[in-house]
C-alpha positions in Angstrom: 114.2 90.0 99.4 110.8 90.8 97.1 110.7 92.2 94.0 107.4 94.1 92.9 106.1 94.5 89.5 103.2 96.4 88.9 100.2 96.5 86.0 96.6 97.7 84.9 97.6 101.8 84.3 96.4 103.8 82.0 93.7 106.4 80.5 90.2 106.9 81.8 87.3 109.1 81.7 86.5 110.7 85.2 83.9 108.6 86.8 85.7 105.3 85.4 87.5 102.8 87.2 91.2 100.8 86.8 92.1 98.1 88.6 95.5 98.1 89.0 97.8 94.9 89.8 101.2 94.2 92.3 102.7 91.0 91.4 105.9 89.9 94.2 108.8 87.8 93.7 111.2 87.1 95.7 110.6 85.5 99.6 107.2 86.5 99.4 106.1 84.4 102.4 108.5 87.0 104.6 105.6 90.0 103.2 104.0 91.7 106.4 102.3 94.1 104.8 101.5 95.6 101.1 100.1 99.2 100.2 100.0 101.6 97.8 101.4 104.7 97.1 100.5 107.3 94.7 102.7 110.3 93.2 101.4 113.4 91.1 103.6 115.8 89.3 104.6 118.4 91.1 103.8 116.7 94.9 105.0 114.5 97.2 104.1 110.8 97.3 101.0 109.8 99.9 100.0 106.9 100.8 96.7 105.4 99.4 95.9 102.3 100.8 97.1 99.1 102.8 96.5 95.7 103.5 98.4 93.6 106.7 99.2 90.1 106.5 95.7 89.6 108.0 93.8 91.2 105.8 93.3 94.6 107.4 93.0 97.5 105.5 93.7 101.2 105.7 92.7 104.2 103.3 93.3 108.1 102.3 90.8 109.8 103.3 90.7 111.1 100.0 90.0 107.5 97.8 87.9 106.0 100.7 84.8 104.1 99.6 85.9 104.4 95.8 89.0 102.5 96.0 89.8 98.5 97.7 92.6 97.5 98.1 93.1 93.3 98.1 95.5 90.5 98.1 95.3 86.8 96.4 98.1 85.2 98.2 97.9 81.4 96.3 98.8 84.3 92.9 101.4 86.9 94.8 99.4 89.4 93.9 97.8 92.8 95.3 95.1 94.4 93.9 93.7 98.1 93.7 90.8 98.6 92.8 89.7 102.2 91.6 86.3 103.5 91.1 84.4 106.6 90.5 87.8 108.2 89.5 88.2 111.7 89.4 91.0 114.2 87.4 92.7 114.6 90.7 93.4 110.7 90.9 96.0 111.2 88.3 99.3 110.0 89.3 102.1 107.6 89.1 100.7 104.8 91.0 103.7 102.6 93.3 102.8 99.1 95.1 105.0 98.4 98.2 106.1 95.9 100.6 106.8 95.7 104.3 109.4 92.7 104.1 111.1 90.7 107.0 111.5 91.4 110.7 113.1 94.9 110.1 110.3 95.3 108.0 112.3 96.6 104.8 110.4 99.0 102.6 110.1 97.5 99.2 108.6 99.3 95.7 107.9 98.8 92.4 108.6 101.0 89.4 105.3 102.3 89.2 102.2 102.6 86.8 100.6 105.7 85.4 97.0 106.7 86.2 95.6 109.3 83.9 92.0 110.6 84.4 90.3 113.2 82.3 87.6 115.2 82.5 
């Protein structure tokens, strides 16, 4: 099992950046895959980014070429990095794993992401 904690949310101006931080526990050599998830009130959870064990990456439409998403395996940690953020960005921000051979779905708590204009 993997445990997920994450860090780095907050209040920024539009046109800002965060960098937001997923630190695992757990078996984390048994983590296939991370990615992050993003919430706002009122709609349903999407998916924002992800990153495989290999280091391949996906992205939203929506947050591609302002947002990277990046691992530092020696620290257990993934990384989001948000830039050029804009009011719609504004949501509760979850990091995830893809753990084990049934490939479990894991998540954090989540961190909020406020941008205003």
């Amino acid at each position: 099992q993997v445990q997920l904690v994450e860090s780095g949310g907050g209040l920024v101006q539009a046109g800002g950046s965060l960098r937001l931080s997923c630190v695992a526990s757990g078996i984390t050599s048994r983590i296939n895959a991370n990615g992050w998830y993003r919430q706002a009130p009122g709609k349903q959870r999407e998916l924002v980014a992800t990153i495989n064990r290999g280091g391949t990456t996906n992205y939203a439409d929506s947050v591609k070429g302002r947002f990277t998403i990046s691992r530092d395996n020696a620290k257990n940690t993934v990384y989001l990095q948000m830039n050029s953020l804009k009011p719609e960005d504004t949501a509760v921000y979850y990091c995830t794993a893809l753990w084990g051979s049934a490939y479990s779905n894991y998540w954090g708590r989540g961190t909020q992401v406020t941008v205003s204009s």
